[in-house]
C-alpha positions in Angstrom: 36.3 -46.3 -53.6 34.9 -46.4 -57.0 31.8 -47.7 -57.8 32.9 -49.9 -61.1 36.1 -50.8 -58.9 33.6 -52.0 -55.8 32.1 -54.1 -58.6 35.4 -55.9 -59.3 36.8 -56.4 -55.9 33.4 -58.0 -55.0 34.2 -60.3 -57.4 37.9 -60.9 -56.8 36.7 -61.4 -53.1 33.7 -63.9 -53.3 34.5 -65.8 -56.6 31.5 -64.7 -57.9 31.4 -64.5 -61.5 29.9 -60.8 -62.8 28.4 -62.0 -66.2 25.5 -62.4 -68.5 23.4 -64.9 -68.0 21.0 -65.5 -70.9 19.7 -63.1 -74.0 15.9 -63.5 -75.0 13.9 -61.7 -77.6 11.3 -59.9 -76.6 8.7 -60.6 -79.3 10.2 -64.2 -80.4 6.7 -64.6 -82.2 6.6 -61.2 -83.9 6.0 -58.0 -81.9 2.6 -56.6 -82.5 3.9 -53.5 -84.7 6.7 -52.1 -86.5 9.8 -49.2 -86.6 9.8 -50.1 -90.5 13.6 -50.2 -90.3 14.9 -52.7 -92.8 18.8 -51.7 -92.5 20.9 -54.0 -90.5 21.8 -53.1 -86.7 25.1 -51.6 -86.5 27.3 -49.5 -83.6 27.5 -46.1 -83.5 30.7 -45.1 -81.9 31.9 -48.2 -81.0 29.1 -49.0 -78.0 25.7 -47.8 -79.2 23.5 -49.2 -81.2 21.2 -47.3 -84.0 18.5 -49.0 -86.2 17.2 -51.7 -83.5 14.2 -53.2 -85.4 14.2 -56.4 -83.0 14.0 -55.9 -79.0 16.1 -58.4 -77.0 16.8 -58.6 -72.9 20.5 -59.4 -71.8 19.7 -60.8 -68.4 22.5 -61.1 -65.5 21.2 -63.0 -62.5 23.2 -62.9 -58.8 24.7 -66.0 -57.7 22.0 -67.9 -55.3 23.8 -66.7 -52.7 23.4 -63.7 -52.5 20.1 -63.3 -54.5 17.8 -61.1 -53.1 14.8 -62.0 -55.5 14.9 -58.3 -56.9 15.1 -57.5 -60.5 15.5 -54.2 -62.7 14.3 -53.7 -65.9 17.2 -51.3 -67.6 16.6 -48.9 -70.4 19.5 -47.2 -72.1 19.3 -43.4 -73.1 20.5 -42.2 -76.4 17.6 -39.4 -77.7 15.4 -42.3 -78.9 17.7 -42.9 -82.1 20.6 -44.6 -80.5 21.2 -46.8 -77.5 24.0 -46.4 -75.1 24.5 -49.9 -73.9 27.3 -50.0 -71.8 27.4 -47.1 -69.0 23.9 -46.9 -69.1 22.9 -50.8 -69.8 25.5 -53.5 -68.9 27.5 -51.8 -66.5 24.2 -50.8 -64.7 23.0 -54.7 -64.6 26.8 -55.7 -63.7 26.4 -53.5 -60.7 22.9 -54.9 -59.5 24.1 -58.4 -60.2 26.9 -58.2 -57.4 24.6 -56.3 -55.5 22.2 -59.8 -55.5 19.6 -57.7 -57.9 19.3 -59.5 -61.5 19.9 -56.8 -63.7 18.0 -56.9 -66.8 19.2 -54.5 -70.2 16.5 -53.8 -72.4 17.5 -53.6 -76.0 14.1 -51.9 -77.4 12.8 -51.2 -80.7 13.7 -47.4 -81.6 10.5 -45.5 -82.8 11.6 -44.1 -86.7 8.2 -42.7 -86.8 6.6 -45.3 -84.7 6.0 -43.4 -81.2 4.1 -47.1 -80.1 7.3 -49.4 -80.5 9.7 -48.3 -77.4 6.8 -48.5 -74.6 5.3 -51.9 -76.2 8.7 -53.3 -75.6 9.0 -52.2 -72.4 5.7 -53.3 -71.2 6.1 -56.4 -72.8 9.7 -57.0 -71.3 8.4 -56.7 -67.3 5.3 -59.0 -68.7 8.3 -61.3 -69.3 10.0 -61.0 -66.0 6.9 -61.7 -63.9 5.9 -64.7 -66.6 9.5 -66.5 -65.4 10.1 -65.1 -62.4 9.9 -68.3 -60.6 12.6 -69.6 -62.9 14.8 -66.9 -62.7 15.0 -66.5 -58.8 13.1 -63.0 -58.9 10.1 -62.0 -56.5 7.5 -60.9 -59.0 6.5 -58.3 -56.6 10.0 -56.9 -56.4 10.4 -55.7 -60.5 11.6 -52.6 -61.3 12.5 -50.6 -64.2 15.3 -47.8 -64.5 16.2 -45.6 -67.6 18.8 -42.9 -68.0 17.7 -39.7 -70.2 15.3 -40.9 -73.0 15.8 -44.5 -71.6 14.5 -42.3 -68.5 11.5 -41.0 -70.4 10.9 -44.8 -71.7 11.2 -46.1 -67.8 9.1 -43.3 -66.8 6.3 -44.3 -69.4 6.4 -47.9 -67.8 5.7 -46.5 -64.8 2.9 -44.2 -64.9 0.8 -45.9 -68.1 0.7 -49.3 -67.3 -2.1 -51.9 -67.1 -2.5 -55.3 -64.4 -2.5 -58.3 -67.4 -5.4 -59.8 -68.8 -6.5 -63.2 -66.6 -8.4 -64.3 -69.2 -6.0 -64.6 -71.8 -4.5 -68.1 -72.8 -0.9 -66.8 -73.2 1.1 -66.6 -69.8 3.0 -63.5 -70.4 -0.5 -61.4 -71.1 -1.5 -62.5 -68.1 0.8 -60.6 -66.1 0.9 -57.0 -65.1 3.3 -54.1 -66.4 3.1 -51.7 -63.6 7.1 -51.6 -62.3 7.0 -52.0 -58.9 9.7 -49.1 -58.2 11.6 -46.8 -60.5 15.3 -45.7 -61.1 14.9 -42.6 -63.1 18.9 -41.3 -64.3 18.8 -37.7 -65.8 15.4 -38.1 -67.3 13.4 -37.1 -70.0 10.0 -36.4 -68.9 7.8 -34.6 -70.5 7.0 -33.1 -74.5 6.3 -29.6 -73.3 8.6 -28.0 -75.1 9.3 -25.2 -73.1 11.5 -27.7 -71.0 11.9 -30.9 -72.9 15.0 -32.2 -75.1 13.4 -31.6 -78.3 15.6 -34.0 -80.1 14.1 -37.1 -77.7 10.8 -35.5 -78.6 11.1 -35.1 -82.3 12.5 -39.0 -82.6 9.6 -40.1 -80.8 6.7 -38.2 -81.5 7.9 -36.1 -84.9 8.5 -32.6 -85.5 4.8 -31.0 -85.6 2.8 -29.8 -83.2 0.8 -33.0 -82.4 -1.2 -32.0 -79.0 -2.7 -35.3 -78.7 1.0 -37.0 -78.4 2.5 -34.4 -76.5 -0.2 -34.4 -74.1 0.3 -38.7 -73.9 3.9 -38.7 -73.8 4.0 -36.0 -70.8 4.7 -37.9 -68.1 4.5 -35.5 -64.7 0.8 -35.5 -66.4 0.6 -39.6 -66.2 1.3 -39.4 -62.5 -1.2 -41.1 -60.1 -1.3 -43.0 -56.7 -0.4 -46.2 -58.6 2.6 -44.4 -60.5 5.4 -46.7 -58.2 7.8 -45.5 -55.5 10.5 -43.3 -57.7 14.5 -42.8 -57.1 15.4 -39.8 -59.2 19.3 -39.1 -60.0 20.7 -36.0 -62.1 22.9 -32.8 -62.0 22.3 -29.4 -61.6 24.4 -28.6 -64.5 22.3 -31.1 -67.0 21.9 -28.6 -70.2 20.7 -31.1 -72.1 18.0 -32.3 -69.9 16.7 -29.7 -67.6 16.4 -30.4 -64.4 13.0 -29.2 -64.3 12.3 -32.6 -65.9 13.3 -34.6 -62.8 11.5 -31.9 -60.3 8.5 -32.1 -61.9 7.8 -35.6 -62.3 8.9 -35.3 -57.8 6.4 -32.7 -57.3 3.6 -34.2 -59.2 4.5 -37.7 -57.1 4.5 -35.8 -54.1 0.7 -34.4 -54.8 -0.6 -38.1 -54.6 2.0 -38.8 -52.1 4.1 -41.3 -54.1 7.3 -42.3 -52.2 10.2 -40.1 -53.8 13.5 -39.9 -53.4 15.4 -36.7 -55.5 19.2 -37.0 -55.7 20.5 -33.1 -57.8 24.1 -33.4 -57.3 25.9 -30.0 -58.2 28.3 -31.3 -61.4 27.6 -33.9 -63.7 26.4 -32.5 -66.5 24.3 -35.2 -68.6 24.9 -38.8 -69.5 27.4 -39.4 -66.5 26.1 -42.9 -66.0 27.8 -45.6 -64.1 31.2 -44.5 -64.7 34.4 -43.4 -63.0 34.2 -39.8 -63.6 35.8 -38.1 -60.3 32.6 -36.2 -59.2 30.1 -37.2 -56.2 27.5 -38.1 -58.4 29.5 -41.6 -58.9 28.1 -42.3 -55.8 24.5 -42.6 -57.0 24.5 -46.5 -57.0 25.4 -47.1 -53.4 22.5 -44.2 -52.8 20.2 -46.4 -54.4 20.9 -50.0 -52.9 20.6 -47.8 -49.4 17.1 -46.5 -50.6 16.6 -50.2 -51.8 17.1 -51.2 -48.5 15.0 -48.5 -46.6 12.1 -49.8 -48.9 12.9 -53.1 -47.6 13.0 -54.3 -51.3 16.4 -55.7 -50.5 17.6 -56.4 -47.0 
């Protein structure tokens, strides 16, 4: 059966209600710097967005019943300029949410010249999570982020260039860590080596020159250490727009510091498959991951 379909009959069956809970922003203060875009937010193609100048989480919590005290952090892809919110967002959190995981979309700040913006909001977004996990029925132990394609290279960020809070700080949210404590990595982008990378992610982010210092940073299979978290990796073999090479190198590099991996290539997909119903095996990929969930005894 369906993954998307499982999702509904697991409602029609329980009475459980899949739906959002809460939306915050994530700076509600002011974030710290600035995309410069002044034009308002608007659709592209009837469920992206394009010119996010304000970060906000959509946050769907499990029933108590069946809350495990997991969370995920959820980046959509869309080449850094647009966001694809619903295969790649909602439907993702919708999913975890009857699975007793509180699924958390990230709505972050695209970069328009600012490569800073995207990884501030997604540092600042698991600060967030830990700050009211109590409240929110999560184990601050068990947060995690995901990301599909650039949202990939976003999550991927998170998870290798990361700091453990400041205790000394007065505010509650800087004193908590942004290291993810696992990763869901969908199709990724990984690195700015441009002999393998999707140059459009990389131009949005980082600009069109040469920049050595930037590429260098925003290189993740570089970033990797014995404190990069346990990683789920999901794509196709047939991915032209992302190379797989992204996905095997970021495995390989967590497998020199013997970082706990686990590399799904499914032979058809292609790119940007998602959550959806699209009659190939890789629709299985969620039920994959709860198992791998399981066998890390993040969720029982």
């Amino acid at each position: 059966m369906k993954t998307i379909n499982l999702i509904l009959l697991f409602s029609l069956l329980t009475g459980i209600t899949i739906a959002q809970n809460k939306t915050l922003k994530v700076w509600p203060n002011g974030a710290p710097n600035d995309n410069g875009v002044t034009e308002p937010e608007e659709k592209y193609d009837g469920v992206r967005v394009r010119n996010v100048s304000e970060a906000e989480m959509y946050v769907y919590t499990p029933a108590a019943e069946i809350n495990s005290g997991a969370a995920v952090v959820i980046c959509p892809g869309g080449g850094y300029w647009i966001e694809a919110m619903d295969h790649e967002g909602f439907d993702i959190a919708r999913f975890l949410q009857g699975k007793g995981i509180t699924g958390i979309v990230l709505k972050y700040r695209l970069p328009y010249g600012n490569h800073e913006v995207p990884s501030s909001d997604v540092r600042q977004a698991i600060r967030m999570v830990r700050a009211n996990a109590k409240e929110w029925g999560i184990n601050p132990e068990k947060i995690g982020i995901a990301g599909s394609s650039a949202g990939g290279h976003l999550a991927s960020t998170a998870g290798t260039v990361f700091d453990y809070g400041n205790a000394e700080s007065a505010d509650k949210i800087e004193q908590q860590s942004c290291r993810p404590d696992f990763m869901l990595l969908l199709y990724p982008v990984i690195t700015m080596d441009e002999t393998f990378t999707h140059m459009g992610s990389r131009e949005n982010l980082i600009g069109k020159g040469h920049d050595k210092e930037l590429i260098r940073k925003y290189s993740n299979e570089l970033n990797v250490s014995a404190e990069t978290p346990p990683t789920f990796l999901v794509l196709a073999d047939d991915d032209t727009a992302v190379l797989p090479k992204n996905s095997i190198s970021f495995y390989s590099k967590l497998k020199e510091f013997d970082v706990p991996a686990e590399l799904h290539i499914f032979q058809k997909g292609g790119h940007g498959f998602g959550i959806r119903e699209n009659g190939i095996p890789a629709d299985n990929w969620p039920n994959l991951f709860i198992d791998w969930l399981k066998a890390r005894e993040i969720i029982e």
